[in-house]
N, C-alpha and C positions, 0 to 999 in steps of 0.2 A: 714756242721757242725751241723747243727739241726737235722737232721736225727742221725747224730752221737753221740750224744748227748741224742736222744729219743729211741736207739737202748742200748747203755751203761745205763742209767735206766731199763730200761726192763731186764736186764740181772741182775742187781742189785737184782731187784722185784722178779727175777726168783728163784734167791740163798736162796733169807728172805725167799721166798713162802716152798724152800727144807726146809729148817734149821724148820721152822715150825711146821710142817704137817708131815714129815718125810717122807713120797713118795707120789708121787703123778702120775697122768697117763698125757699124752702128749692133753687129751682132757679138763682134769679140771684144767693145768696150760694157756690153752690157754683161757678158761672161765673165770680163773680171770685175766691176762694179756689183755684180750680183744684183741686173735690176732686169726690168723690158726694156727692150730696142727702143719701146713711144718713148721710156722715161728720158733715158740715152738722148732722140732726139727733142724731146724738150730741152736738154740740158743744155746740149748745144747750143739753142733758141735764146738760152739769157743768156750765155756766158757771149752769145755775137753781140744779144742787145747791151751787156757791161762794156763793151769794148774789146772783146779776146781776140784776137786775127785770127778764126777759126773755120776753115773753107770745107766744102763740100768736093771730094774728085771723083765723077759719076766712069762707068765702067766696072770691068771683072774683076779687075784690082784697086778700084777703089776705097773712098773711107772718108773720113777724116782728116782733117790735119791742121796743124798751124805754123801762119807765115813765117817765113827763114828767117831769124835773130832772134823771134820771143820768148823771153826768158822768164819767169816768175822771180821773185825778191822773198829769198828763202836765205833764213841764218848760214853762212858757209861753215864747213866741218874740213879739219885737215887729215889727209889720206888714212893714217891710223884709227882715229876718232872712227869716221865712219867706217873705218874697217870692223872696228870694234862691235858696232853698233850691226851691222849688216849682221854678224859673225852669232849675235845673240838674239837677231831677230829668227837665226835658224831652230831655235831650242824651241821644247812645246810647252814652256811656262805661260806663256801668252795665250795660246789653247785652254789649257788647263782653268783658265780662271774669267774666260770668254769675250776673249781681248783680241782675237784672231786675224779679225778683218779688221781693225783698227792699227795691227802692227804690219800688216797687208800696208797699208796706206802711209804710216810711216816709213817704212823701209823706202817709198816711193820719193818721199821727201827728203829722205839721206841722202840718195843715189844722185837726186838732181840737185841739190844742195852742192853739189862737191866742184872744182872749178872744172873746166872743162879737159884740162891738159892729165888728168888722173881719175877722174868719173868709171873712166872703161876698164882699168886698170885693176879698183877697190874691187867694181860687181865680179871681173872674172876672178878674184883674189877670192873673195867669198866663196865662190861655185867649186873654188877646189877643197873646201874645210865641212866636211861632215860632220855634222852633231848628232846624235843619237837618234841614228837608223832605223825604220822600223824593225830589223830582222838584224840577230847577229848571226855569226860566220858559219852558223850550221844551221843556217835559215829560219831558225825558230820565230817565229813572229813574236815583238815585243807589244803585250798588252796593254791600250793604253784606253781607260775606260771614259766613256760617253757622259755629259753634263749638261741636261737640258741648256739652252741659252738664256732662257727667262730665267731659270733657277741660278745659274750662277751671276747674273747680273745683279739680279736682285738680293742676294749675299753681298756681293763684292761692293752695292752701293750701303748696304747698312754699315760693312765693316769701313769704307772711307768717313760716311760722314757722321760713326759715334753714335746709330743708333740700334736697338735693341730688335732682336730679330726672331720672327717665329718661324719653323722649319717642321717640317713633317718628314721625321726619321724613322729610317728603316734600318734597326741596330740590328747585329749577326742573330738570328734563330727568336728574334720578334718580333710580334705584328708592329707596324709603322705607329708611332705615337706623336702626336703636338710637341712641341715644347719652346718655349724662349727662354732664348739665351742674347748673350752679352759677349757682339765678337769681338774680337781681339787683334786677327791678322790672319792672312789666309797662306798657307807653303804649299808646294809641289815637290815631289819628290818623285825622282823616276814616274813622268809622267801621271801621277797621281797626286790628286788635289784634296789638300785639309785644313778645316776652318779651326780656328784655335777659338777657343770662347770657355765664358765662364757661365756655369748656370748655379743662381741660390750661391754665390761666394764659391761655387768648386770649379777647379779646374775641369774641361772637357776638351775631346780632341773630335771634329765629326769629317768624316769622309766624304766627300761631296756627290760620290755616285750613290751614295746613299742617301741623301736629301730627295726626297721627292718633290714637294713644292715649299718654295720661300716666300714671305715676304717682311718687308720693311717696313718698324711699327715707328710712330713720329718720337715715341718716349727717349730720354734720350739713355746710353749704354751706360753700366755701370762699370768703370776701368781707368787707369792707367792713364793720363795724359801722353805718357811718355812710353813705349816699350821696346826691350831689345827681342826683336823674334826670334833669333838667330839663337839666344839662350832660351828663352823659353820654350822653344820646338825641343832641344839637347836635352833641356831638366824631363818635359815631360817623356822623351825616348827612351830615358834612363828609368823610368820609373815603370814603362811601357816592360823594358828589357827586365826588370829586376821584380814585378810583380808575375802571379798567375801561379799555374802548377809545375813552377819548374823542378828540373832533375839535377841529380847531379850523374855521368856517367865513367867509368873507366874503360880506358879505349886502348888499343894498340894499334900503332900505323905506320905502315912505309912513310920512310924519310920524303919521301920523294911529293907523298900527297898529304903532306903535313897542312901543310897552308890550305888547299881545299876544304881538308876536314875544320880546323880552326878557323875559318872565314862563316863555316853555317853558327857557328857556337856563340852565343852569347858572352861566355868568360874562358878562361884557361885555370883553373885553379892550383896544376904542379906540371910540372913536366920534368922527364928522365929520361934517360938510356936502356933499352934491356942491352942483354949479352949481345946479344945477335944484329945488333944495330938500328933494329924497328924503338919508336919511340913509343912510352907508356904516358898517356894523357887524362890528366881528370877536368872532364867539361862541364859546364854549367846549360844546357838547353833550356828553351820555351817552357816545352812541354813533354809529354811521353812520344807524342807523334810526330815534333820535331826532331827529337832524336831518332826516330826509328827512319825516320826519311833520310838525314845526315850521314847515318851510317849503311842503308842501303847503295846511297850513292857513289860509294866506295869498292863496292864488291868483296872482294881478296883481299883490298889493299887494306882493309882496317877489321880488326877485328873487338868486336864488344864482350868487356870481360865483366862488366856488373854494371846496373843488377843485376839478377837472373829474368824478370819478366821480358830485359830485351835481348837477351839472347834466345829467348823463346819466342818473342814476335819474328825474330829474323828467322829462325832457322822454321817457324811455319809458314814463312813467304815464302820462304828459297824452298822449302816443300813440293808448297801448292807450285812453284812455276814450273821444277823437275815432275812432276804430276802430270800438269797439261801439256808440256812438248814428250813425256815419255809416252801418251798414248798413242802417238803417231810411230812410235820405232817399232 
């Protein structure tokens, strides 16, 4: 049946891919189907023998095609809707959770879904709204980490249908370990994908490029019929932000890079005015080396007034760096 099923999509994806493009050749419908050219022309072979008006045009630009008026009987969508719909098919949630080539394939049924007098209109409407770039404005490449395809299917089918899941985790600084757990629902966040689950009655939060291998046990999950994710990802961020070895730091900083500095910080716990117009801040960070990194990336603009061990890591960084460019003068 799943073969049957991923063979009837494909044929689907095949028709949107004609209705589109208008001809196409047996090697660039198999590039976007992600199959062989034989598969490509088999496909062809049943959708002539269902009845598809689907021709062969031999030559250099040839291909593919189907006869002028055939239209498939797809729910229509009004221009917004699939605007909508197009618009979110550009984000890497769909990626993240190994849905990729399935929203590949939808997007192909918005597009033709749409009437004919506005169809051209929504796709070039989409093509000018970028969503999260891989690089921002200073080119830095934004990291967006790798999820076997078997592993996150295999997640993503326990967490739909309720049941309890074994996963071979590879936690920060230990060997990979078994364990089952009880998912809950899966988020992304800045391209990063995380299973929410409960193990033994406790709350757990697991990173998904950290799963090595999944699979789906028949038992069925111990949870919630009902969950709001959207709070529960919040309680547990909060509990994320407010455990571990946090600091607390007093800082001074140009007005100007206030917000920068307050954006790495966990809390604000007072704020002032000195004389001089620089602001006096007491911050709440992670950890020791959250802070030491927050306030590096300030330079001049901020200066750390307590404790003492982080004005000692800084000014043995700022050392070492006057160190290694002084041996060249």
């Amino acid at each position: 049946m799943y073969c049957f099923c991923m063979r009837a999509d494909r044929l689907v994806s095949l028709v949107l891919l004609l209705r589109r493009h208008g001809r196409l050749s047996a090697v660039a419908l198999a590039r976007e189907l992600e199959v062989s050219t034989r598969t490509v022309l088999r496909d062809i072979e049943a959708l002539s023998a269902a009845g598809v008006p689907v021709y062969a045009e031999r030559g250099r630009h040839g291909g593919f095609a189907l006869l002028p008026g055939f239209r498939t009987e797809l729910t229509g969508l009004n221009h917004d809707e699939a605007l909508a719909l197009l618009i979110a098919g550009s984000r890497h949630g769909a990626q993240a959770f190994g849905l990729g080539s399935a929203l590949a394939s939808a997007m192909l049924k918005v597009v033709d879904a749409l009437p004919e007098s506005y169809r051209d209109t929504a796709a070039g409407a989409a093509d000018r709204l970028l969503i999260d770039p891989e690089t921002d404005l200073l080119s830095r490449r934004l990291v967006t980490e790798e999820v076997p395809d078997a592993v996150v299917a295999e997640v993503r089918r326990a967490v739909l249908a309720g049941h309890k899941l074994l996963i071979h985790y590879a936690a920060v600084d230990q060997a990979p370990k078994w364990r089952t757990v009880d998912p809950i629902g899966l988020v992304t966040v800045r391209d990063q994908g995380y299973l929410l689950a409960t193990r033994s009655g406790e709350d757990r939060t697991y990173r998904l490029s950290r799963v090595l291998a999944a699979k789906e046990l028949a038992e069925p999950a111990q949870r919630p019929d009902r969950v709001d994710l959207d709070r529960a990802w919040q309680e547990r961020s909060t509990r994320f932000r407010t455990g571990g070895d946090q600091v607390a730091v007093l800082v001074r900083v140009d007005p100007a890079r206030r917000e920068d500095l307050v954006s790495t910080a966990l809390a604000v716990r007072a704020e002032e005015a000195d004389s001089d117009g620089w602001l006096r801040l007491e911050l709440t960070f992670q950890d020791p080396r959250h802070a030491e990194w927050a306030l590096w990336q300030l330079a001049t603009n901020a200066e750390a007034l307590a404790p003492q061990w982080l004005r000692t890591s800084l000014r043995n960084r700022a050392t070492a760096i006057a160190t290694c460019y002084g041996a060249f003068s």
